[in-house]
GULUMLUM-434120 format. One line per 3 residues: number of its first residue (from 1); for each residue x, y, z of C-alpha. Coordinates in nm, 4 decimals, always signed. Layout:
N
NUM> X,Y,Z; ...
This chain:
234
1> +4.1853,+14.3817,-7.4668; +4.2602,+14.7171,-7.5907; +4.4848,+14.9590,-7.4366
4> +4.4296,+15.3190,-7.4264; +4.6539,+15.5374,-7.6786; +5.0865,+15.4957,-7.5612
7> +4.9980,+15.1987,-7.3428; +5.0542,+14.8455,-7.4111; +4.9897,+14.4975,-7.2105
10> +5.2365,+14.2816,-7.1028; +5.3434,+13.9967,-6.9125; +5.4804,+13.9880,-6.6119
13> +5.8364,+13.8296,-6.6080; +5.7614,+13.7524,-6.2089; +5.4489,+13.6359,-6.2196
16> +5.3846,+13.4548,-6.5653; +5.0254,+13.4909,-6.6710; +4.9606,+13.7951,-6.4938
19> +4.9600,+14.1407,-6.7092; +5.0208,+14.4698,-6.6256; +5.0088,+14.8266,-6.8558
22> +5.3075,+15.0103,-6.9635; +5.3553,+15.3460,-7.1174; +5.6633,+15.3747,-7.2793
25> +5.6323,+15.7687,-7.3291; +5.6366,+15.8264,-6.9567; +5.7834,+15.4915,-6.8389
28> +5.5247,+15.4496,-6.5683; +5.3318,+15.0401,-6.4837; +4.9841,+14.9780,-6.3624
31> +4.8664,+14.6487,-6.2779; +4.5229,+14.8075,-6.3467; +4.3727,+14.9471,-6.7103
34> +4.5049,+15.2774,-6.7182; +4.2439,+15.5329,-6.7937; +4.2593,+15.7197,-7.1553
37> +4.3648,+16.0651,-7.1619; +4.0927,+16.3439,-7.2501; +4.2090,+16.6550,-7.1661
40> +4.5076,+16.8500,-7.0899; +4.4707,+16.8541,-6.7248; +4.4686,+16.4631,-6.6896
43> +4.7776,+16.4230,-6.8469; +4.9149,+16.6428,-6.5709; +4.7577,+16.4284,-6.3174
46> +4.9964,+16.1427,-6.1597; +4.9957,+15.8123,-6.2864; +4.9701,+15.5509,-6.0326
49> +5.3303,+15.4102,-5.9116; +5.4552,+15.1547,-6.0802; +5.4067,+14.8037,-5.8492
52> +5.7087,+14.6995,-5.6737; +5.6413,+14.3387,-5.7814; +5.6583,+14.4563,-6.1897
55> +5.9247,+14.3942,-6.3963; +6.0160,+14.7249,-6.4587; +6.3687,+14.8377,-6.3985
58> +6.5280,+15.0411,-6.5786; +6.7393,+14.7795,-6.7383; +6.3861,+14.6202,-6.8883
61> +6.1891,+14.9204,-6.9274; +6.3351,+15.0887,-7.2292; +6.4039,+15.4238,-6.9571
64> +6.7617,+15.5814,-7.0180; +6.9686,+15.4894,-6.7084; +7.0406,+15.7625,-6.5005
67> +7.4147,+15.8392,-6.3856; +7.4917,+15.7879,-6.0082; +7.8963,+15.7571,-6.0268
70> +8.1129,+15.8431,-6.2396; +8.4975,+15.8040,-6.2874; +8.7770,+15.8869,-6.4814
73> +9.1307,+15.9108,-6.5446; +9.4101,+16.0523,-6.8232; +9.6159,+15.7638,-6.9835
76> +9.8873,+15.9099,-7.1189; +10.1177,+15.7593,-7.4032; +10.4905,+15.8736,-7.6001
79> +10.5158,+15.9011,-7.9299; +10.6536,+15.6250,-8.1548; +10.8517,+15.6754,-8.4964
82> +10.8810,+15.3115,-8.7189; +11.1559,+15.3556,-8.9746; +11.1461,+15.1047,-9.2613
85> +11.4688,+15.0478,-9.4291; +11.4240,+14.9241,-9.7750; +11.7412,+14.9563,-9.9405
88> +12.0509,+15.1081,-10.0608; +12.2057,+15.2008,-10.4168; +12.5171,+15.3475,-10.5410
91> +12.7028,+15.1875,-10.2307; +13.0225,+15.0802,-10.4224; +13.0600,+14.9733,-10.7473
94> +13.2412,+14.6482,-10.5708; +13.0516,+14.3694,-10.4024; +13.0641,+14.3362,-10.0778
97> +12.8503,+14.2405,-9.7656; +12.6115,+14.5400,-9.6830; +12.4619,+14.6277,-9.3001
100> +12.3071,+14.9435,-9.1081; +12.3012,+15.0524,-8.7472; +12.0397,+15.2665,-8.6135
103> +12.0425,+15.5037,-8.3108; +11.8816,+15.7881,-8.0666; +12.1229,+16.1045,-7.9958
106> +12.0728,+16.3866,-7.7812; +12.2243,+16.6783,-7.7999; +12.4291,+16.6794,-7.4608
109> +12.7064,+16.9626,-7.3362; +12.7764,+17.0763,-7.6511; +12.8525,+16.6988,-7.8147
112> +12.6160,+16.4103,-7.8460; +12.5327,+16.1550,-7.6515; +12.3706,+15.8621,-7.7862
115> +12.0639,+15.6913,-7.6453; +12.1219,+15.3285,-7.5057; +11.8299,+15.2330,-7.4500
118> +11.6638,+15.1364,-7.8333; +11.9578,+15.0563,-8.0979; +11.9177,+14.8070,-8.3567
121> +12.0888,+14.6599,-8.6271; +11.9724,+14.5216,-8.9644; +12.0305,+14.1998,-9.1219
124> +12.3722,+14.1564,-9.3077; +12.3072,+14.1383,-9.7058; +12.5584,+14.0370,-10.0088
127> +12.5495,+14.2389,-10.3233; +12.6082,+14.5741,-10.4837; +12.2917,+14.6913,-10.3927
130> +12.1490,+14.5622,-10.0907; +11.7891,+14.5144,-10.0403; +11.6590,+14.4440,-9.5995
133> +11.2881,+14.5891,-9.6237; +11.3245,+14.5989,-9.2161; +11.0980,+14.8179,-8.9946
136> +11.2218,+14.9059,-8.6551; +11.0230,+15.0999,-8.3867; +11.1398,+15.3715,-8.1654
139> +10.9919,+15.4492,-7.8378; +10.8394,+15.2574,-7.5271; +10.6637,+15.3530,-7.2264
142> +11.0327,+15.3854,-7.0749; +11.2036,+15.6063,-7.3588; +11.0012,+15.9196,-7.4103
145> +11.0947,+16.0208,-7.7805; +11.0195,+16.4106,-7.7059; +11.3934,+16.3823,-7.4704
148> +11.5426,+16.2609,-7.8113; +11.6951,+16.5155,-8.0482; +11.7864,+16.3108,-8.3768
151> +11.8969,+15.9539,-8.4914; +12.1018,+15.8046,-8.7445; +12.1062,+15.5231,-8.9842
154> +12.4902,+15.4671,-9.0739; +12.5866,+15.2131,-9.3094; +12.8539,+14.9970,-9.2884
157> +13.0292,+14.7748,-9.5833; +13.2510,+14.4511,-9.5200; +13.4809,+14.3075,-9.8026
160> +13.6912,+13.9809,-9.7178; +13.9633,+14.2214,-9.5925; +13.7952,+14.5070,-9.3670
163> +13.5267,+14.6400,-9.2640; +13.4430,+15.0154,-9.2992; +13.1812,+15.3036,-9.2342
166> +12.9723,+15.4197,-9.5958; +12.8128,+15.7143,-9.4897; +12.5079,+15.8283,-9.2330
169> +12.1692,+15.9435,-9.2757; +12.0650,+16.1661,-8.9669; +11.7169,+16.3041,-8.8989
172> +11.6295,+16.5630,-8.6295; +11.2772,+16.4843,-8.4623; +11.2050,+16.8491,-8.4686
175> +11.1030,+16.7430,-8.8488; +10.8372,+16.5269,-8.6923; +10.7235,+16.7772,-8.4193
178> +10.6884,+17.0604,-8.6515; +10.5101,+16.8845,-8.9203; +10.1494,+16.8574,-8.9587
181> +9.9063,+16.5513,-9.0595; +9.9985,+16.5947,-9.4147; +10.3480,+16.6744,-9.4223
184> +10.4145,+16.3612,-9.1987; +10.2237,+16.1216,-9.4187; +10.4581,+16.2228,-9.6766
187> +10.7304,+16.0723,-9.4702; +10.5606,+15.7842,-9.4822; +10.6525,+15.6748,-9.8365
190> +10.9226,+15.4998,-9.9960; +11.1578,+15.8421,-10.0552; +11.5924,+15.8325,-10.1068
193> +11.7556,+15.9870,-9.9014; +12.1538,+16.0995,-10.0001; +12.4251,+15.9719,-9.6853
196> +12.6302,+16.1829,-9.5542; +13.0158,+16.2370,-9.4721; +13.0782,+16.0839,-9.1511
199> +13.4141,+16.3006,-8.9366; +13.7073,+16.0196,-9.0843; +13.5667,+16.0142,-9.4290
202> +13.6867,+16.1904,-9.7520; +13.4218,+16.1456,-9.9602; +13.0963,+15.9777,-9.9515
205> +12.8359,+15.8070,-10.2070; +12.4927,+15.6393,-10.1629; +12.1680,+15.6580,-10.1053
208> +11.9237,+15.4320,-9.8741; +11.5381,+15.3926,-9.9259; +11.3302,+15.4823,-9.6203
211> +10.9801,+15.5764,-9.4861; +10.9349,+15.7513,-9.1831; +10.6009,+15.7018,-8.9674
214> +10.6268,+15.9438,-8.7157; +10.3125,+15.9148,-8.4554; +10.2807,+16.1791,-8.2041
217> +10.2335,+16.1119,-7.8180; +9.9071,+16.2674,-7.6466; +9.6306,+16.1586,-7.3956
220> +9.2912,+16.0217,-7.3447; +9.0169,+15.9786,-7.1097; +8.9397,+15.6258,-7.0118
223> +8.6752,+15.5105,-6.7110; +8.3603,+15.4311,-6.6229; +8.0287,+15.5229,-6.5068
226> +7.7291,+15.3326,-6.2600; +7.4516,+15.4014,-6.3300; +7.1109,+15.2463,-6.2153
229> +7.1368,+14.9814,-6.4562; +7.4684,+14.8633,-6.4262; +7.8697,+14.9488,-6.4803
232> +7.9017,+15.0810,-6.8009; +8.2982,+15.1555,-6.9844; +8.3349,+15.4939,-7.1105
């Protein structure tokens, strides 16, 4: 049986071998043959309500839902830095056995105070020029990393006889919050950098490999809406 033009027959999920007449411009049912349009006042006209008994909800009908609730909220999250320590060169020109601490410092009352809450330590290597390729990641929903002014990487050398202190590297997060996208991906290569005196050296030597992934903290939106179809995420 033909349909007049944007109509179509279909079966009724409810009643199986019963059809009724959908248009999916307008999104209105008929039980009964719809009549064709012939002039611009009778598409104006009403259609007939769609039959309560149709399968037609808006779930099955092809209509956009319409939004009756809708909720939302801000989640919130700190920034994280992962440092990769790769390795080390022109240590000592002695063997020995080869290990680095790493720290948070703030900047407290005219000293520093270090950060106890994330401190690691890497693996202990043998050799002249020690090779960890180690990645350690700062900051947790407890340790907010824009309260933290700098950390260190010191290095630390053990013969059979003593231990002692090789140098530091020290990095101020201001780096990482003044940076933009392209300066920090920079960071985020394999790059030397030279250690530093510590207060009871004399002299220093050394390098260790490092990338630095800085990512920032920030916020989204996350909820959801219910509509006339159904819960929907956002």
């Amino acid at each position: 049986m033909s349909c007049p033009a944007g109509w179509e027959r279909l079966e009724s999920r409810s009643k199986p071998g019963k059809f009724y007449y959908f248009n999916a411009d307008t999104g209105k049912t008929s039980w009964k043959v719809p009549a064709p349009v012939t002039s611009n006042k009778t598409r104006g006209r009403p259609l007939p309500s769609i039959p309560s008994s149709a399968d037609s909800s808006p779930r099955n009908s092809g209509i956009p839902p319409r939004i009756v609730e809708e909720k939302q909220r801000v989640i919130k999250f700190n920034a994280k830095l992962v440092v990769t320590i790769d390795s080390g060169k022109n240590l000592s020109n002695s063997k020995g056995t080869y290990w680095c601490d790493i720290s948070l410092w703030r900047n407290y009352g005219g000293g520093e105070a270090m950060v106890p809450e994330e401190e690691y330590e890497t693996e202990r290597v043998d050799g002249t020029t020690p090779v960890w390729k180690q990645k350690f990641q700062f900051g947790s929903k407890s340790l907010n990393l824009e309260t933290v002014d700098f950390f260190k990487i010191e290095v630390f050398r053990k013969t059979m006889f003593s231990s002692k202190a090789m140098g530091v590297v020290r990095v101020a997060f201001d780096v990482f919050r003044k940076a933009n996208n392209m300066e920090r991906s920079k960071m985020n290569v394999l790059s030397w950098y030279v250690l530093e005196k510590t207060k009871k050296m004399k002299t220093v030597s050394g390098e260790l490999c490092l990338t630095l992934d800085y990512r920032p903290g920030g916020e989204f939106l996350e909820g959801e809406y219910k509509s006339d179809a159904g819960a929907m995420q956002l």
